[in-house]
N, C-alpha and C positions, 0 to 999 in steps of 0.2 A: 618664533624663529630668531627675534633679534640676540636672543641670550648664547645662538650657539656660535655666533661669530667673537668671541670675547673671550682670551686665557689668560691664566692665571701669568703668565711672563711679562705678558704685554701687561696689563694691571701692576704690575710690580714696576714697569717702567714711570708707568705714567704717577706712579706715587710717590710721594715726599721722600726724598733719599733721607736715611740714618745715617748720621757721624758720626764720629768722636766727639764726645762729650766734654768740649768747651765751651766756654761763654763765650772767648773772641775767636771771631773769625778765625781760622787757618789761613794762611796764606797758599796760595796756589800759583806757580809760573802759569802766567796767558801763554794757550796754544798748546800745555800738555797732552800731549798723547798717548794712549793706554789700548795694548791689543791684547784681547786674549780670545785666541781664534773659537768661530768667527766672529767674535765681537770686536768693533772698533770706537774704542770712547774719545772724542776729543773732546777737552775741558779748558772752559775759558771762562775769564770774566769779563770779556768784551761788551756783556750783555746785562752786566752790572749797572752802567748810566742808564741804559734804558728802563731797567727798573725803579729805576731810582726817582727818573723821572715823571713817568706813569704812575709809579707809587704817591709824590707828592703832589697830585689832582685830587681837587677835593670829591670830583666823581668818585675817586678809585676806593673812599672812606664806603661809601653807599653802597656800591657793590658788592663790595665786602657783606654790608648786612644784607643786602637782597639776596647773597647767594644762600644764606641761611635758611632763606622762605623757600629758594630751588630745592635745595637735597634730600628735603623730605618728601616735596610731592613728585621726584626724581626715584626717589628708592621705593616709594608706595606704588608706581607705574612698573618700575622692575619687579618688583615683589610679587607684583599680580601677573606680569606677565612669565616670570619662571613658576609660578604655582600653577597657571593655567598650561604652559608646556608639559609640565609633568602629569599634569591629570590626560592632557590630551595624547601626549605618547601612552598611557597605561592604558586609552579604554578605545583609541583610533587605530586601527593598524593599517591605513591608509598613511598614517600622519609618519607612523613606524618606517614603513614600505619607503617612501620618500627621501628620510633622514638615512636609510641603509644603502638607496642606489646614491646618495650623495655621496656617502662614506665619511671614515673619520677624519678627512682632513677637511672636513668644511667646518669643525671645530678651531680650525688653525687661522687667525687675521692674518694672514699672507698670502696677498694676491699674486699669482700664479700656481699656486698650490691649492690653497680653497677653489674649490671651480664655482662658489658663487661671485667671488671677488677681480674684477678684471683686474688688469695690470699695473696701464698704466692712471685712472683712475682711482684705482684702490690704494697707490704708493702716498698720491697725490692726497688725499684725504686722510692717509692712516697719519703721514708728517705733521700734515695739518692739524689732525686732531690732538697729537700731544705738543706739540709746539704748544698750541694756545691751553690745554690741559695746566701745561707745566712752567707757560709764562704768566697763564692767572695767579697761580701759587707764589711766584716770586713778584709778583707788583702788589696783592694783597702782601705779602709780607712785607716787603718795605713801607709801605701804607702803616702798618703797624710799630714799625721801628724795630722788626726781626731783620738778621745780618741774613743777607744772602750770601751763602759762601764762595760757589763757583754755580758755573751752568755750565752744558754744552749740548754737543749733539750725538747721538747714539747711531752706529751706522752695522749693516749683516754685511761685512766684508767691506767692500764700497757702494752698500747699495743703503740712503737713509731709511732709516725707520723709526727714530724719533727723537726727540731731548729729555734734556732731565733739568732739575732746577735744586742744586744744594743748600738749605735752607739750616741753618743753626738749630741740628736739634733740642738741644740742652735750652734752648732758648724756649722753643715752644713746651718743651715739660715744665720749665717754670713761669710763664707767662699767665696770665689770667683767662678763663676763657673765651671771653670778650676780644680778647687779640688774637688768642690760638685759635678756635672755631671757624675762621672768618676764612684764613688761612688755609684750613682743609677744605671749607666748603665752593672754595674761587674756583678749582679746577673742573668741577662737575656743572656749576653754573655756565663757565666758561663755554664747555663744552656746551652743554643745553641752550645757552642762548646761540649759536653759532648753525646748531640743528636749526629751531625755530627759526631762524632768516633763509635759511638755504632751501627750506622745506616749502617757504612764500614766494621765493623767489623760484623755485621749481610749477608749484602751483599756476604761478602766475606764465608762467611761456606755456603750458597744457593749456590754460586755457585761451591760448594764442592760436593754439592748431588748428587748422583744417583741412580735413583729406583732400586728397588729391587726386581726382577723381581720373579713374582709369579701370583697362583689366590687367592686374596686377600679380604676375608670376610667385607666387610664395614658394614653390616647390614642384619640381620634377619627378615623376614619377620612374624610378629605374626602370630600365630595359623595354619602353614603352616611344613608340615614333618620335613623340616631342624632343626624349631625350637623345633619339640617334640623328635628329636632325638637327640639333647644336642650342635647345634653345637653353635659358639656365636660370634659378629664381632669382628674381628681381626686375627682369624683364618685363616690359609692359607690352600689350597689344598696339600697334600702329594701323597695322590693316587686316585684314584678310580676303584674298582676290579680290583687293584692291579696292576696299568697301573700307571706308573709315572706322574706326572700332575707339570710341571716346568714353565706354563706357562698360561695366560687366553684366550688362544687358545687353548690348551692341553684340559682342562676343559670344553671347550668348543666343540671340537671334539669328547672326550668319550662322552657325552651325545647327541652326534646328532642323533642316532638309536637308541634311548629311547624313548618308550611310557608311557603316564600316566596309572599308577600299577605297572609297572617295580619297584623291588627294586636292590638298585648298595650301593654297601662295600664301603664308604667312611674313608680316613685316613685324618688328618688334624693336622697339627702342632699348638702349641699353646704356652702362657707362654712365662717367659725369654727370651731372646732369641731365642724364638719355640723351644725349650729343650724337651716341653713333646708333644706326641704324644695319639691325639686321636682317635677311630675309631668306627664307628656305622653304622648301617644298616637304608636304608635311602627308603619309597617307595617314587616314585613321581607321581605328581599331575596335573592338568591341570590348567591352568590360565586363566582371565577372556578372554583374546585374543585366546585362544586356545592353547597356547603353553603347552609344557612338561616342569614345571620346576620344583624345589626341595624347593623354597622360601628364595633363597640370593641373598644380593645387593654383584655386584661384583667391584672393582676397577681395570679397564683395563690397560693394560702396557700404551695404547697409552695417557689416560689421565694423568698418573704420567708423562708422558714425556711433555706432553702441560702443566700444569705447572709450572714446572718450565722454560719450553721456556719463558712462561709470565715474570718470576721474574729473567730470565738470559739475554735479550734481553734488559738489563733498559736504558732508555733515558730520558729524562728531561720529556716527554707528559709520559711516563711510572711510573715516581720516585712515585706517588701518593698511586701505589700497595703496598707500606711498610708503609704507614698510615691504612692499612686496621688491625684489630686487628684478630691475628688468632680466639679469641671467637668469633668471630661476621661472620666469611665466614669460618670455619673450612673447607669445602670442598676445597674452592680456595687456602688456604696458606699450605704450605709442613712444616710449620714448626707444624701446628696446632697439637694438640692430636689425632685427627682423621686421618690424615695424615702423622704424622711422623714416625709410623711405615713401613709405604711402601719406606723410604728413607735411604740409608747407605751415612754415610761418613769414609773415608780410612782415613782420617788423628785424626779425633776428636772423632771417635769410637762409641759405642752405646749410650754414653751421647750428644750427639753433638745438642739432640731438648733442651736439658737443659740450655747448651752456646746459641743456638739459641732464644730462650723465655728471657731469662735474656738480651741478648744486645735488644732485640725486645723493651721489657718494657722502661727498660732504656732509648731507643731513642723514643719510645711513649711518657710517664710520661714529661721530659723534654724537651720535644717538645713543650708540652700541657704550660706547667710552665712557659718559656720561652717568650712564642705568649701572653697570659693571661695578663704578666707584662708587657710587652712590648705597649700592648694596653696603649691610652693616657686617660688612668682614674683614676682622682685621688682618692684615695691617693696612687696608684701602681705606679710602677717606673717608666712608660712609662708619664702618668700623671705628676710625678712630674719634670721630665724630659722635659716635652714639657711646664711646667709653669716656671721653669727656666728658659728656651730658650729664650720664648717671653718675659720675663724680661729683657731678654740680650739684643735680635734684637731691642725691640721697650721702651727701657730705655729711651728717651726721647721723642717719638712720642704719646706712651700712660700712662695712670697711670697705678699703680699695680690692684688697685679697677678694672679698666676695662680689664686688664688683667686676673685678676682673673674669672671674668665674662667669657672671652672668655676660660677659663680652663675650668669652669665649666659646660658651655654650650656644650663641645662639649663631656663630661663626660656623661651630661644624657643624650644627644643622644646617644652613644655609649651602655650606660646601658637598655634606652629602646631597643633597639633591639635587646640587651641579653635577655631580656625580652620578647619579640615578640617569638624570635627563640626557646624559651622554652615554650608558651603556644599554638602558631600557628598548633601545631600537637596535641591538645585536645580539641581543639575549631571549627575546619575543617573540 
């Protein structure tokens, strides 16, 4: 799933801009501004000392080589995870079924549009993700003594959506690979180590949870008493005729010697923190099975407790449950909106689905950013990455002409089954 939140526009952003083919820097007026509807580029070199600075830490030398050791085991993770999507759209039609009631804009990283990607979360993480994408590029560059030209920030009208980092191209075509390599490979490390913290730190408030033991309204059954007498999901049990109900057994007990036409005094907490208290007269009814019910979905203690088993039991064959997006399984994730109310944490308090959601995205968004670049397609970093290499290995075995060939060829393969993987579930 994570390959279909990833286009080809956004990948364009977050990669090395192309110049004009100088050695010295161009000069740029700080605070340029560039519209061309909707697109709004502000370009500055405000953000030039801070490269500069970061660049000359002798950390910033290391990184450079560690991100060398990321991108491969970055694009071998992508690599397997779009071969396994395509196999699994061709022979699932379940998996098919799912991708079509999403539609094609869940193809689209823009949150309000993609209906996996919330709002204000998804803005908050996609910025995040090329900022730091496109400021690994320019601190590795200056580390290496490549001229950063300009940066700025890329906005859809006034709304941001990311930055760029203008790096002297002509610099790194003539560079050696030892200084060029490092350079393409900061952004995708960048990204990846940013997932892995967010992902830890996600991990760690889950398993902080613990339900919150109640009988807990998930859902209203249309045109059925509960819902003509006002109650609504999220609501918890407080009494019924006047019988404490602390429990979805409790609720379930007082209504076991009710008949349909009985009516029972129902109180229920609601709001804030369940602060306000409501209460109404409720007759019940009979259901198509024959039962006495009242017409609410309930969430039982025992399923708040099985999942999180699922997400506190995590092992390598498990790790795959935190790619799940809570929009998309709100019933299975505790972090979800539907869900997070049946959860307390003692330490991070009644905001803790807020921490939770933000490291979520975070390690979602750059995850996605990451695996994308990392693929060997040029002109993304993993592309230009793997057409340096075999420059390097086969510098006298092959020419570049055929070199390039073998870049290119394994680019549109790689592209057509981008391709495949996105019409195979409207065509099936």
């Amino acid at each position: 799933m994570i390959y279909r939140l990833i286009t080809p526009y956004f990948a364009k952003t977050m990669a090395i801009t192309v110049t004009e083919p100088n050695f010295e820097p161009e000069e740029k007026e700080p605070g340029r501004v560039e519209f061309s509807f909707p697109m709004l580029t502000v370009r500055t070199q405000l953000f030039s000392s801070v490269f500069d600075r970061l660049g000359a830490l002798r950390v910033s030398k290391w990184i450079g080589w560690a991100s060398l050791v990321i991108v491969p085991i970055v694009a071998a993770i992508g690599l397997y995870l779009v071969s396994t999507s395509l196999f699994t759209l061709l022979w699932t039609a379940e998996a098919r079924q799912i991708t079509q009631e999403l539609g094609p804009a869940s193809y689209l990283l823009l949150p309000g549009i993609n209906p996996i990607l919330p709002i204000v979360y998804g803005w908050i993480a996609i910025v995040c993700a090329v900022m730091i994408h496109e400021g690994a590029h320019g601190i590795i560059a200056r580390n290496r003594g490549l001229n950063v030209k300009s940066s700025g920030l890329l906005f859809f009208l006034v709304i941001p959506i990311g930055a760029f980092v203008d790096v002297d191209e002509d610099q790194i075509e003539k560079s050696k690979p030892k200084k060029s390599l490092p350079v393409m490979a900061g952004g995708v490390a960048g990204n990846s180590v940013v997932a892995v913290v967010s992902v830890i730190a996600l991990i760690l408030i889950v398993n902080g949870l613990v339900p919150a033991y109640g009988a807990y309204i998930s859902g209203v059954q249309e045109g059925l008493p509960a819902e003509q007498a006002g109650l609504l999901p999220g609501d918890v049990f407080s009494s019924v005729d006047e019988i404490a109900i602390n429990s979805y057994d409790d609720l379930i007990l007082s209504l076991e010697n009710k008949n349909p036409g009985d009516t029972v005094d129902v109180t229920v907490s609601r709001g804030e923190n369940l602060s306000d208290k409501y209460s109404a007269s409720i007759t019940l009814t009979k259901s198509e099975e024959n039962k006495t019910v009242m017409g609410v979905y309930l969430v039982t203690d025992s399923y708040l407790e099985d999942v999180l088993t699922v997400y506190n039991n995590l092992t390598l064959d498990t790790m795959s449950i935190y790619m799940v997006p809570p929009s998309l399984a709100p019933s299975f994730v505790p972090f979800s909106d539907l869900l997070s109310t049946f959860y307390t944490h003692s330490t991070l308090g009644k905001n803790w689905n807020v921490y939770a959601n933000l490291f979520y995205w975070l390690w979602f968004v750059n995850l996605n950013v990451a695996i994308f670049n990392a693929l060997p397609i040029y002109p993304l970093d993993g592309g230009r990455i793997l057409d340096i290499s075999l420059k390097t290995i086969l510098n006298r075995k092959a020419s570049k002409k055929t070199i390039s060939r073998i870049t290119y060829t394994i680019t549109a393969v790689l592209i057509t089954v981008l391709v495949l993987i996105a019409v195979i579930p409207f065509i099936m």
